[in-house]
C-alpha positions in Angstrom: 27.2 -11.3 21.2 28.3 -8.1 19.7 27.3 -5.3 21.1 24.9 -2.5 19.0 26.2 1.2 19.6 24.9 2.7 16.1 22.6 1.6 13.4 22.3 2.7 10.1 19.4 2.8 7.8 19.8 3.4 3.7 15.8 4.5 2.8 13.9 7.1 4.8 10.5 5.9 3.2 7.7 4.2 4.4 9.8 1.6 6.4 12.7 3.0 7.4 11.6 6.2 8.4 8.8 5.1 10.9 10.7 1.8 12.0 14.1 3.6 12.7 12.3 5.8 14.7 10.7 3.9 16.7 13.7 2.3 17.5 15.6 5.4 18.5 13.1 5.7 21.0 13.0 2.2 22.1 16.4 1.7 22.0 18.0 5.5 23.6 21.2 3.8 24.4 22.1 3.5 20.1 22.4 6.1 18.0 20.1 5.5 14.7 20.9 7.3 11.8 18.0 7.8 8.4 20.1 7.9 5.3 18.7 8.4 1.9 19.9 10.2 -1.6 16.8 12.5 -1.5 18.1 15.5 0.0 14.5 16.9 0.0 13.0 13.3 2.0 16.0 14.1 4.4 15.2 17.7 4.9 11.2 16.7 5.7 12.6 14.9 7.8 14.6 17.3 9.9 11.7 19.6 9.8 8.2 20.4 11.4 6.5 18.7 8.1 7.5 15.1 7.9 7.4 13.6 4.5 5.0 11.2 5.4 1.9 11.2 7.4 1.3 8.2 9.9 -0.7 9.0 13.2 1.9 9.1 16.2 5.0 8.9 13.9 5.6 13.1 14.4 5.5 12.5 18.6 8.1 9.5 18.3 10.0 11.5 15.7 10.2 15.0 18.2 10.5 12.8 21.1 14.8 12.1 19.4 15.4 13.5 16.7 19.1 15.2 17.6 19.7 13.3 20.5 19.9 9.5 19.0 17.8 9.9 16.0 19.5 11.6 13.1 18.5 12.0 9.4 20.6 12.6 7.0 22.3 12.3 3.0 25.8 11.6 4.3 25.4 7.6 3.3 28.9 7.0 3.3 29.8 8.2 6.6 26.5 6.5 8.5 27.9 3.3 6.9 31.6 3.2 8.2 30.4 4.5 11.6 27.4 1.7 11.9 27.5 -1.8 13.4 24.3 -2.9 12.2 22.7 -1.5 8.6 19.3 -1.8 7.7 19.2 -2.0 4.0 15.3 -0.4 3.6 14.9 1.0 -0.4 12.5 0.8 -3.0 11.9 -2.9 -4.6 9.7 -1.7 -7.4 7.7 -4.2 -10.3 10.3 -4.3 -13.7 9.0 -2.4 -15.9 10.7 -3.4 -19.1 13.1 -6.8 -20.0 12.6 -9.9 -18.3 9.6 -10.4 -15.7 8.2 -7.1 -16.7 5.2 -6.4 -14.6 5.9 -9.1 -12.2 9.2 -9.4 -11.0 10.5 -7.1 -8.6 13.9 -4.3 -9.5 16.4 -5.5 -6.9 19.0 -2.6 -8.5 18.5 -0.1 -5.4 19.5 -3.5 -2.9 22.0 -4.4 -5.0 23.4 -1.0 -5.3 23.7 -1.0 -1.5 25.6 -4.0 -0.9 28.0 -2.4 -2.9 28.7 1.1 -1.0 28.7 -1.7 1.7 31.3 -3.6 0.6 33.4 -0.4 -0.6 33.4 1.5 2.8 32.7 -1.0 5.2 35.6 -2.4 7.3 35.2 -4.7 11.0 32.4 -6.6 11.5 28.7 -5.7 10.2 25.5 -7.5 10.6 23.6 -6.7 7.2 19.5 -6.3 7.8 17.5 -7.0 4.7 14.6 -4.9 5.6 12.9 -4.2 2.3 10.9 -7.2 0.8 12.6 -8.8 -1.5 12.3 -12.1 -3.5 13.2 -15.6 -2.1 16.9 -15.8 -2.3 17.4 -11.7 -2.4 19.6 -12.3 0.9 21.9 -14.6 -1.2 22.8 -11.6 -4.1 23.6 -9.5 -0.9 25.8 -12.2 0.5 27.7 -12.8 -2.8 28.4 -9.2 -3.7 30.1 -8.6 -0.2 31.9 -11.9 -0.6 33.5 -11.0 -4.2 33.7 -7.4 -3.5 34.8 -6.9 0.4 38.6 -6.9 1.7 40.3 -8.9 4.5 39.4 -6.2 6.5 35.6 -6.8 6.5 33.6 -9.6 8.2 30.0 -9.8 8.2 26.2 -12.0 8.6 23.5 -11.0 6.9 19.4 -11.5 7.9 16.2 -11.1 6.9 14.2 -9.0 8.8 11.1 -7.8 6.8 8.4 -5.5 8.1 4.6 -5.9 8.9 3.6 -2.4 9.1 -0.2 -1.3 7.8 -0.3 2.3 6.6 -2.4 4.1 8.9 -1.4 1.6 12.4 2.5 1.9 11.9 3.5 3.3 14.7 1.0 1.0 16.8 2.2 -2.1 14.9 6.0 -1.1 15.3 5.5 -0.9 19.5 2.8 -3.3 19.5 3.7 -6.2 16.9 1.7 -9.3 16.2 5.6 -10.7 15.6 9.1 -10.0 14.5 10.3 -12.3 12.2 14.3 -12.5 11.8 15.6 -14.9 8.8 19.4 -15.7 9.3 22.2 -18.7 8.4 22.1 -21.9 10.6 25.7 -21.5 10.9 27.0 -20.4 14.5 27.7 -16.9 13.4 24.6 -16.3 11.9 22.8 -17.5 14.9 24.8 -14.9 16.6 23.6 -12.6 14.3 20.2 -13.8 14.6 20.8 -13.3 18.5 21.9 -9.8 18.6 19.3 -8.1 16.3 16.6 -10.2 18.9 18.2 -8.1 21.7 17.2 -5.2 19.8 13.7 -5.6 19.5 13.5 -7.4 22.8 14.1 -3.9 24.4 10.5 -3.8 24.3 8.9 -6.9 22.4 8.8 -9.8 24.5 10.4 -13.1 23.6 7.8 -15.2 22.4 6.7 -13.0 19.9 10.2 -12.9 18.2 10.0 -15.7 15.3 13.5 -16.9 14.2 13.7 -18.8 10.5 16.2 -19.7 8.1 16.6 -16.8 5.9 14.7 -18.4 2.7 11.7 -18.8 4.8 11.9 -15.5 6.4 11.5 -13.7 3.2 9.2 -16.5 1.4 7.0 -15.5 4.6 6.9 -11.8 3.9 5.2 -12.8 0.7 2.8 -15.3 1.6 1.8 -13.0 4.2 0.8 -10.0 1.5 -1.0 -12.5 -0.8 -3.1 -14.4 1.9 -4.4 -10.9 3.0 -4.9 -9.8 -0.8 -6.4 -13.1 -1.3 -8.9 -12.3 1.3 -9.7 -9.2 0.0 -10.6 -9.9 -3.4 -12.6 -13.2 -2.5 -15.3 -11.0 -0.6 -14.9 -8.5 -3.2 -15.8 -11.4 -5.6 -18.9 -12.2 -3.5 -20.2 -8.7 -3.6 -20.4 -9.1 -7.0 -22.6 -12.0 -6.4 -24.2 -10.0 -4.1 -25.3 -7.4 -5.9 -27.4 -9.6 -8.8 -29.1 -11.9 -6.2 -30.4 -9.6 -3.6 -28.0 -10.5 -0.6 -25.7 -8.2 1.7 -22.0 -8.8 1.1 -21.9 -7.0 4.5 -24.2 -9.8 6.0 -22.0 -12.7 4.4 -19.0 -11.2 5.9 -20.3 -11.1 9.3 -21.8 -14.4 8.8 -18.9 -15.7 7.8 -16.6 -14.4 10.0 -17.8 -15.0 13.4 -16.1 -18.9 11.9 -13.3 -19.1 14.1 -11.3 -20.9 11.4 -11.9 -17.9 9.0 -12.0 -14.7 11.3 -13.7 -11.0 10.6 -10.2 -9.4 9.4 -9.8 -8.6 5.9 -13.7 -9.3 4.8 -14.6 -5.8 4.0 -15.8 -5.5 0.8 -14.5 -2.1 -1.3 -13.3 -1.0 -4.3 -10.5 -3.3 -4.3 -7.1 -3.1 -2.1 -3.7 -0.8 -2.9 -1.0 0.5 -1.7 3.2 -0.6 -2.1 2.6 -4.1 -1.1 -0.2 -6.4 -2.2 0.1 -6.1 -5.6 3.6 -6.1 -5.8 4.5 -9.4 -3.9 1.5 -10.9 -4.9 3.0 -10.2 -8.7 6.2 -11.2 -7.5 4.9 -14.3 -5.8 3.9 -15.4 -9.5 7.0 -14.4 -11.3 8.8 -16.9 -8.9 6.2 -19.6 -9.3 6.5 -19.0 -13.3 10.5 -18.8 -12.9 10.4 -22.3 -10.3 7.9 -23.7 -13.4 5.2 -23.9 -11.0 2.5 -22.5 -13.7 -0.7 -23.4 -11.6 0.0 -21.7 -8.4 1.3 -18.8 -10.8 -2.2 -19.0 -12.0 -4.0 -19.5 -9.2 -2.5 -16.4 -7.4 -2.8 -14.2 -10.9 -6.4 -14.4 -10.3 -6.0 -12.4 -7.1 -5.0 -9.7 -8.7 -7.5 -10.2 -11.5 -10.3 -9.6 -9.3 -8.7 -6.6 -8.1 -9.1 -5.0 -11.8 -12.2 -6.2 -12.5 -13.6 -4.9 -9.1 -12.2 -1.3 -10.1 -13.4 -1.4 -13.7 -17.2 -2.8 -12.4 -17.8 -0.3 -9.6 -16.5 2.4 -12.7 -19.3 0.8 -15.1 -21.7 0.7 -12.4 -21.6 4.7 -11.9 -21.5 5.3 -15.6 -24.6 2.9 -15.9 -26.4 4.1 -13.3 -25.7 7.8 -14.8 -27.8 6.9 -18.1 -24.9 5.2 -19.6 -22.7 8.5 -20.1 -20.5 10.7 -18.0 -19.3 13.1 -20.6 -19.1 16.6 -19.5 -20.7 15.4 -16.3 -19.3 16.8 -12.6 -18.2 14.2 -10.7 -17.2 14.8 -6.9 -13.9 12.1 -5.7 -13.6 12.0 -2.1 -10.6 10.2 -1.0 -7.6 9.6 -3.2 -5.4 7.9 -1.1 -4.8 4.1 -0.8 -6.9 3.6 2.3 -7.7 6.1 5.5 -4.7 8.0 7.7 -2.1 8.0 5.3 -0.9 10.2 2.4 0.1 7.3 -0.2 -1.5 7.0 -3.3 0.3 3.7 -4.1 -1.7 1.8 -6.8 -4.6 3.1 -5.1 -8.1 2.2 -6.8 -9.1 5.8 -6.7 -6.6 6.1 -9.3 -8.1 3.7 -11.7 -11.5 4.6 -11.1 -10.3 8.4 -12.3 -8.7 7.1 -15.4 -12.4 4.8 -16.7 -14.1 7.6 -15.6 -12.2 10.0 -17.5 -11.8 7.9 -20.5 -15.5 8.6 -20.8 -15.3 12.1 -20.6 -15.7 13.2 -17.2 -15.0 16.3 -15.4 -13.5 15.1 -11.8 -13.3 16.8 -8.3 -11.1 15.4 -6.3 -10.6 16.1 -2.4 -8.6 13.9 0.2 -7.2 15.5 3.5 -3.9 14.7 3.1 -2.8 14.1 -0.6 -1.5 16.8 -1.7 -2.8 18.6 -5.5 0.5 17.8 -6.7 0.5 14.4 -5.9 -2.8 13.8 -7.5 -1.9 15.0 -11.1 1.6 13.4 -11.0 -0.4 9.9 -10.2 -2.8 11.0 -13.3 -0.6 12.0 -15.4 1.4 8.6 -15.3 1.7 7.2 -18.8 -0.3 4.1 -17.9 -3.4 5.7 -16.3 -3.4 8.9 -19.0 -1.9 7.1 -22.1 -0.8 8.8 -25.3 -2.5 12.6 -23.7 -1.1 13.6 -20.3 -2.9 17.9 -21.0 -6.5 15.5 -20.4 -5.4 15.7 -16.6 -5.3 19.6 -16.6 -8.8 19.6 -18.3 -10.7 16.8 -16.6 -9.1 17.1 -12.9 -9.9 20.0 -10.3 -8.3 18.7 -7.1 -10.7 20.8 -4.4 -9.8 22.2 -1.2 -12.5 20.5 0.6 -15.5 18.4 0.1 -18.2 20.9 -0.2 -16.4 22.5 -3.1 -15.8 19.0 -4.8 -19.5 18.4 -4.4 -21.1 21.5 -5.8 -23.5 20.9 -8.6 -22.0 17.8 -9.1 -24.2 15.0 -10.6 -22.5 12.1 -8.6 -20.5 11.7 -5.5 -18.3 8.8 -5.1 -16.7 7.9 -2.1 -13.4 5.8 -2.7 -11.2 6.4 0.8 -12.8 5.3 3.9 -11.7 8.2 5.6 -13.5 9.3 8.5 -14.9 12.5 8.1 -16.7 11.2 5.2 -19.6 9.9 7.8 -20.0 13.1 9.4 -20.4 15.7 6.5 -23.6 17.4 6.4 -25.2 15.7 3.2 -28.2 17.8 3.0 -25.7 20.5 2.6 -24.4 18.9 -0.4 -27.5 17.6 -1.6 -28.8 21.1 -2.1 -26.1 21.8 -3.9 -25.7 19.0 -6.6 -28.0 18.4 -10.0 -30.8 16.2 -9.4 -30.9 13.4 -9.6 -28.3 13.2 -6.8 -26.0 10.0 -7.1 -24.1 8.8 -4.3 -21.6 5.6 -4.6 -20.1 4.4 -1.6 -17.2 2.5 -2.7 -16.4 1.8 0.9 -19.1 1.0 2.5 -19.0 3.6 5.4 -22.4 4.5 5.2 -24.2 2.1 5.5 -26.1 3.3 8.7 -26.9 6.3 6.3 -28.5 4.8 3.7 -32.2 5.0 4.9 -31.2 8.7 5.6 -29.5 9.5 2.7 -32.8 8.3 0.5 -35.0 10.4 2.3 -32.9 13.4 1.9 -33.7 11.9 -1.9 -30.1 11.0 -2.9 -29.4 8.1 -5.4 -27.8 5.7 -3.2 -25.0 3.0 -4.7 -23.0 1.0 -3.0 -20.4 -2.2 -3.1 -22.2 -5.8 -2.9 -25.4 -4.5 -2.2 -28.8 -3.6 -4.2 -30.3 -0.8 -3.0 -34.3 0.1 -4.2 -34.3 3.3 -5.6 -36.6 6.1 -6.3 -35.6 6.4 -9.9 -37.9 4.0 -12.8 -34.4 3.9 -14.7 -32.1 0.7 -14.8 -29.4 -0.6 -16.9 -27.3 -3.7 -16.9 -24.3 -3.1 -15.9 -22.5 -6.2 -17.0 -22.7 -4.6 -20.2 -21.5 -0.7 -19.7 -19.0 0.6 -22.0 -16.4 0.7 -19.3 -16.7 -3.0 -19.2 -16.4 -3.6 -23.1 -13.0 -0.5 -23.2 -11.6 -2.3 -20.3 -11.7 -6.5 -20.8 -10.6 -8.5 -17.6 -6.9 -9.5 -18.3 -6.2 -12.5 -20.4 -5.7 -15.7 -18.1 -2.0 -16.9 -18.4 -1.2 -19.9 -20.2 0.4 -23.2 -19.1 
């Protein structure tokens, strides 16, 4: 078994960063070196404000940075001096040709096998770390074959990540499993054997799953679009929900405590986000649709579907509920990010939610603790969410320092990021301060404890899959809002 002196990792993102780390400190006997093309990721690195927040990544980064954990743009050099390379970059969706809006851009991997092949000479166990396609390890394989000399040997393995935003750092030391793809041969069970000795520094045995590479990354996959599955099929019942009287939050405990279905995954919201469920999920299809496998294609389209239609029905449901129109109206946006303790804003619904609600004319003010202003107009200013006028951002958008400011004689507050400190703010404070009547939608259900409360302070209260009684004689259907007539669920595919 060879032995692992240094490791090299090409992406300091949302992977490579956090898992390198971790095993720098795992691991103090290898040096681990962060590569990446971003001089300004690398240099967030190297300082005091790391480029990405994740609750116990800054400790495990202080804890070795400049004794085995290095970060740096010197790619070329961390590849020649490394026995093992993590290969950890950007897969994005195609956005033009071929399998636009499904298929995933393997031109970042592919771009790395070939520095590999270029600079590398002895031995070098390849790690496919980003998720990739099935058969994304093969294109690795075949562009070192054609493209390495005599002087080069080499395996390469599947190794993708299960990291949640938020639990990284807990899910890196603490892992449900690590799942390492390789070749049956002899030297890729080797292979197989010597990144297990890694991880076994501090993961025990039995939780190290070792596959033929094909199912190693079709796993990755299936993984993201059960979990997406789950979250838009209770998000589908709190649709139900709402028109018959019943509490999605009820359902989901009822159903649940089923030992064959479990309680994880079941919260209803305003629909999932983030790098990873919509992108394999779409990728999932694309390879059904490529494999001519149209009705699982279909079937896991609808996933995704759901998703939208979630995002553009809570959207109608606070324009209904504001007398049918939100032009020129204040509305207060707390939480922008994808979900609580992180700072990415990945297709995060808060996103979409801004762009219906702007579309009809309304003045937003945003807050969330750890996006930064910056980040928020870029993400609003993207040609899909802000179309053919990118100056509506600078008109309709005031990103807020904190929530009280956001809040202040606003007509509605919507609540889109379960983040913490939303359940502890002082809403008679902000109820003073907003036009009456005082709307609040809970997109995230985190205060639902609060509702009786929250009514008798003599706020509006909205929330996911559940009707609320309110004070107000006014109703409307919201089936029927203009959001939901701009904004038409997405065409099923054909056969």
């Amino acid at each position: 078994m060879a032995q692992i002196r240094k490791i090299c990792c090409i992406g300091a993102g949302y992977v490579g960063g956090p898992t390198c780390s971790v095993i720098a400190q795992m691991c103090p006997e290898i040096a681990v070196t962060v590569v990446d093309v971003n001089e300004d990721r690398i240099k967030a690195w190297n300082s005091e404000n790391l480029p990405i927040f994740e609750p116990g990544l800054q400790e495990v980064v202080e804890s070795c940075r400049g004794v085995n954990l290095f970060f740096s743009t010197d790619i070329d050099a961390a590849i020649v001096d490394a026995d093992l390379i993590f290969i950890s970059v950007n897969t994005p969706t195609k956005t033009f040709g071929i399998g636009k809006g499904r298929a995933a851009d393997l031109k970042y991997i592919e771009a790395c096998a070939r520095r590999i092949a270029d600079l590398a000479s002895g031995f070098k166990i390849v790690i496919e770390k980003s998720t990739v396609p099935v058969r994304a390890s093969e294109s690795i394989r075949r562009i070192l074959t054609a493209n390495t000399k005599c002087s080069l040997s080499f395996q390469v393995l599947s190794n993708p990540e299960f990291l949640a935003e938020g639990t990284a750092i807990t899910d890196l030391k603490n892992p449900d499993r690590v799942l390492i793809g390789g070749d049956e041969t002899p030297e890729g069970q080797q292979a197989i054997k010597t990144l297990s000795s890694i991880y076994e520094h501090w993961v025990p045995k039995n939780k190290i799953i070792t596959t033929n590479t094909w199912s190693s990354e079709l796993s990755k996959l299936a993984a993201n679009a059960f979990l997406a599955q789950r979250i838009s099929s209770i998000n589908s019942i709190s649709a139900l929900c709402e028109v018959t009287g019943a509490d999605v939050g009820e359902v989901a405990h009822a159903i649940g405590t089923d030992c064959r279905i479990g309680n994880k995954f079941l919260k209803a919201s305003v629909g999932f986000g983030g790098s990873c469920f919509q992108k394999d999920v779409l990728n999932l299809v694309y390879l059904c649709e490529a494999l001519n496998l149209p009705e699982v294609a279909n079937y896991w389209q609808q996933v995704i579907e759901i998703n939208n239609y979630q995002r553009r029905r809570f959207a109608a449901r606070i324009i209904g509920s504001l007398f049918n129109t939100v032009t020129d109206k204040k509305i207060a946006l707390l939480g922008f990010s994808f979900k609580k303790d992180t700072g990415d804003t990945r297709e995060s619904s808060s996103i979409y939610i801004s762009k219906y609600l702007m579309d009809e004319g309304a003045h937003l003010h945003i807050f969330d603790p750890k996006v930064k202003k910056e980040q928020v107009i870029q993400d609003l200013s993207h040609p899909s969410i802000s179309e053919d006028d990118p100056d509506r951002v600078l008109r309709l958008v005031t990103v807020c320092a904190d929530p009280y400011e956001a809040c202040n004689k606003a007509h509605a507050l919507v609540i889109s990021t379960e983040w913490d400190m939303f359940k502890e703010l002082d809403y008679e404070r902000i109820y003073k301060a907003m036009l009456k009547p005082a709307f609040i939608f809970d997109g995230r259900r985190i205060l639902d404890d609060l509702h009786a409360k929250l009514q008798n302070i003599g706020f509006q209260v909205e929330t996911i899959g559940k009707k609320i009684s309110q004070r107000l004689p006014f109703t409307t259907n919201h089936n029927h809002s203009k959001v939901d007539r701009q904004f038409p669920p997405t065409k099923k595919m054909k056969n």
